[in-house]
N, C-alpha and C positions, 0 to 999 in steps of 0.2 A: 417744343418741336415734336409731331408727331412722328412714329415711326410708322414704315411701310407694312404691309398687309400680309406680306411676307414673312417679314422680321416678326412681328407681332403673332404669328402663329406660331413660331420656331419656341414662345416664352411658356418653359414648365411649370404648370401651377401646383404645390403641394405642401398643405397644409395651413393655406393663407399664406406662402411666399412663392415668390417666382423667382425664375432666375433665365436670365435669354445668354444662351451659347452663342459665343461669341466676340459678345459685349464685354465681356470679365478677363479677355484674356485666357492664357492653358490650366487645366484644372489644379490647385494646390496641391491634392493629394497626391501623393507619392504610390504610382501601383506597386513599386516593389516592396514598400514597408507593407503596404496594403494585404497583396496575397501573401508575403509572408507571415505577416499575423496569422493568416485563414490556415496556410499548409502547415505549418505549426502546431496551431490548435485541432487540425481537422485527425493528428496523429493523440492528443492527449482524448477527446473527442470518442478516437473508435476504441482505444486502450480502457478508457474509465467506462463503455458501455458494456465491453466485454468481459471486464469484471466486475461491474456489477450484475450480469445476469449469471453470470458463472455462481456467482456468490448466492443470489438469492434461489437461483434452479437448484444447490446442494443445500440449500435451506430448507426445500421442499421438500426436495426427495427425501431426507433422513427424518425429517421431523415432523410430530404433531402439534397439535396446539395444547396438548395435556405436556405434550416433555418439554416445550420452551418455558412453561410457567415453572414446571420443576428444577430447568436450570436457569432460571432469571438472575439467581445474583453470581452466578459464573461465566455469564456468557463473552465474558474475555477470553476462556478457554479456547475459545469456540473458530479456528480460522477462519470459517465463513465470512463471521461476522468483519475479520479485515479487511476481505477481499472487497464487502460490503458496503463499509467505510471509505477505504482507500477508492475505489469506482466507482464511489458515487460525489465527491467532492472532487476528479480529473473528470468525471463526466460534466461537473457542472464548470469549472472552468474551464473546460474546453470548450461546449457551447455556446459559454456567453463569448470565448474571443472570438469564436468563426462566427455565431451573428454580428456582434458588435464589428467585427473587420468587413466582412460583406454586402452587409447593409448600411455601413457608415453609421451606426449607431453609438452616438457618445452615452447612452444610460449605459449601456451593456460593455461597452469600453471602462468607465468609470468602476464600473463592480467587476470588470473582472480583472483592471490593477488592484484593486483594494483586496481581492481575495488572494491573489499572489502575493501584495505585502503582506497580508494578514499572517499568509502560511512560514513567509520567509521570517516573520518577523518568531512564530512559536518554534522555527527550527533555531533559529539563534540562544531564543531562551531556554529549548530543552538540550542543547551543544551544555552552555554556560551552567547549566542544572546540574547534568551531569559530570562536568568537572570539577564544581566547586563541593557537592553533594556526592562523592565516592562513594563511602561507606553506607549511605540509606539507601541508594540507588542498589549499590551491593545486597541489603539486608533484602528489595523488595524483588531483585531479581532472582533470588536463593525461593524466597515464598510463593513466587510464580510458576518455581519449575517441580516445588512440593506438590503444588496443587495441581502440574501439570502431571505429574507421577501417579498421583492421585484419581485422576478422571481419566486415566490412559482407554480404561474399558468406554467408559462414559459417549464419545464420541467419535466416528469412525477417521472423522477427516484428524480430527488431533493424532489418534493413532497411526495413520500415514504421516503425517509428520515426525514422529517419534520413532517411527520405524526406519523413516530414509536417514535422520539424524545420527541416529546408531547407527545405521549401515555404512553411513559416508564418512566417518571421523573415528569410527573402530572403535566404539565407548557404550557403555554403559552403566544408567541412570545418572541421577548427578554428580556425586563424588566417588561412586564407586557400586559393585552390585548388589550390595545388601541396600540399597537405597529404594530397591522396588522392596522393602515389605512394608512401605508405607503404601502400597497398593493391596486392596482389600483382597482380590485375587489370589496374588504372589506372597503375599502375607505368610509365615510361617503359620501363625494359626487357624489360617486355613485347614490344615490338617485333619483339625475337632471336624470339619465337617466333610475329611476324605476328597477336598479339591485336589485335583492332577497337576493344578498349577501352584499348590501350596509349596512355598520356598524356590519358588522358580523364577525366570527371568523373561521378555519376550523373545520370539524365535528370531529378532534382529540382535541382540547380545550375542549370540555365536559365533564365531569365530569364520570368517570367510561366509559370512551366508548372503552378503552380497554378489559374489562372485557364483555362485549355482543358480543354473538355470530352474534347477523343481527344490525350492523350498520346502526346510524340513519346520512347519512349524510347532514341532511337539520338543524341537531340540533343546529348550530353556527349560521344559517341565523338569523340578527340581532337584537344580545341579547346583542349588545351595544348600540341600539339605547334603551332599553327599562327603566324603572324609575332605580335607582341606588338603591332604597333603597328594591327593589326586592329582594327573597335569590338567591345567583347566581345556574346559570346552568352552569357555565364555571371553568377550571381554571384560578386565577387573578397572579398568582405568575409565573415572566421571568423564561425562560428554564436557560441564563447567570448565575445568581444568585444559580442555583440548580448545575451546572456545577461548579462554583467557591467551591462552599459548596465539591462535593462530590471530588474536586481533592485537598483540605485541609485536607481532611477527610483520605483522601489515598497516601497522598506524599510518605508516605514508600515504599506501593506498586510499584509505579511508577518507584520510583527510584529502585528499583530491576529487576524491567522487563527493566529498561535501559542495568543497568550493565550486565544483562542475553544476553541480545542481544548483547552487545559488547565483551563479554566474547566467544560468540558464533564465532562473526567474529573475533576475533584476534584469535581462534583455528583453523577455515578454515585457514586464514594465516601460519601461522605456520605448520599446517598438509601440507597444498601446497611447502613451501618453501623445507620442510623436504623430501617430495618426490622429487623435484627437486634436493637435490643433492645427495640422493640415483641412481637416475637417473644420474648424473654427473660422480657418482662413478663407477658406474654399466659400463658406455661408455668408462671411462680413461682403461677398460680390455677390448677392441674388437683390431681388428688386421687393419693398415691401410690395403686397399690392393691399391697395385700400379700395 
């Protein structure tokens, strides 16, 4: 039976299928799984663009291409590089779910449940890693914070980290303050070469130097070389130790902002799969055309 002239103009052609509104019935897909995908994503989306630019614009600014080759087997050290990382793997999952959600697109649906299992699945392994692995986890986070002690001068953003760190938890270095004369700087034999910071500390080991508004940064120049039985101007108590304290102190916490986050990606999951076969369903009512 032919249909009317009418009807027959109302039939969307795309891609070699058609489908005439109408004829199928109300659409399967679900707007509210729909734009919730979108609004969702469109937050992970602007999050992962703005740290990825943030990341690679302080990439710029501080660096050559003579100093990245210099620090190439450190560039762990380097917070950029997280910022780097982390926004650009939320920038890419966010994308594909606001295309994939907006455009009805199952390729982009399909890769971006698989890159949320994939993540969900390395956060479970590096959960269980870390519990079952204490003590190497222990040994390689002791050597991370040597080499962060280490490179304090090296790089400015590390050293703003290392500075609010100190200032915020009232510690200094990692088990205590002779921990910076593994810093070439503060090194006591700095001396041989008349450094002002030989046996000193940075100017965030002070004592209240978070709370003044004009920073004294010359107040660490060396107040380790001076009698011990002086009252200190430093903090003596490791930043480690304050860190071990306050994640005892909050395991609860922790452990909810885990489950919160994994709670979060197995709903993306699930909300993606959901629209995929609304989508499926919606396609099984279009008309071949031959």
């Amino acid at each position: 039976m032919r249909r009317p002239a009418a009807q027959r103009a109302r039939i969307y052609r795309h891609a070699g299928v058609r489908y005439a509104p109408g004829l199928g019935g109300e659409s399967e897909i679900s707007c509210c799984v729909k734009y919730s995908v979108f609004a969702f994503n469109v937050l992970f989306f602007l999050l992962g663009f703005s740290l990825l630019v943030i990341g690679v614009w302080a990439q710029i600014e501080k660096n050559s291409i003579y100093s990245q080759l210099n620090k190439a087997s450190k560039l762990y050290l380097d917070p950029t590089w997280l910022l780097i990382v982390v926004g650009m793997v939320t920038f890419i999952i966010g994308f594909s779910g606001c295309i994939g959600s907006l455009r009805e697109n199952t390729s982009f649906l399909t890769f971006y449940s698989t890159l949320l299992g994939l993540l969900l699945i390395a956060e479970f392994a590096a959960g269980a890693f870390a519990y079952v692995c204490k003590e190497q986890l222990d040994q390689y986070f002791r050597k991370l914070l040597n080499d962060v002690i280490e490179g304090y001068r090296d790089d400015p953003d590390l050293q703003i980290l290392i500075d609010s760190m100190q200032e915020a938890w009232k510690c200094c270095g990692i088990n205590s303050a002779d921990d910076w004369d593994k810093n070439s700087y503060f090194s006591m034999t700095s001396r041989d070469i008349q450094s002002p910071e030989a046996g000193g500390v940075p100017f965030s080991c002070c004592l209240n130097s978070s709370e003044v508004s004009f920073k004294n940064y010359f107040c660490g120049h060396g107040v380790r070389l001076r009698d011990q039985n002086q009252p200190g101007s430093i903090y003596t108590e490791g930043c480690l130790p304050k860190l071990q304290l306050w994640f005892n102190n909050n395991v609860l916490l922790v452990g909810i902002s885990m489950l919160v986050v994994a709670v979060v990606q197995i709903l993306g999951i699930c909300f993606a799969q959901n629209l995929k076969s609304d989508i499926f369903a919606q396609r099984s009512k279009w008309y071949l055309d031959h």
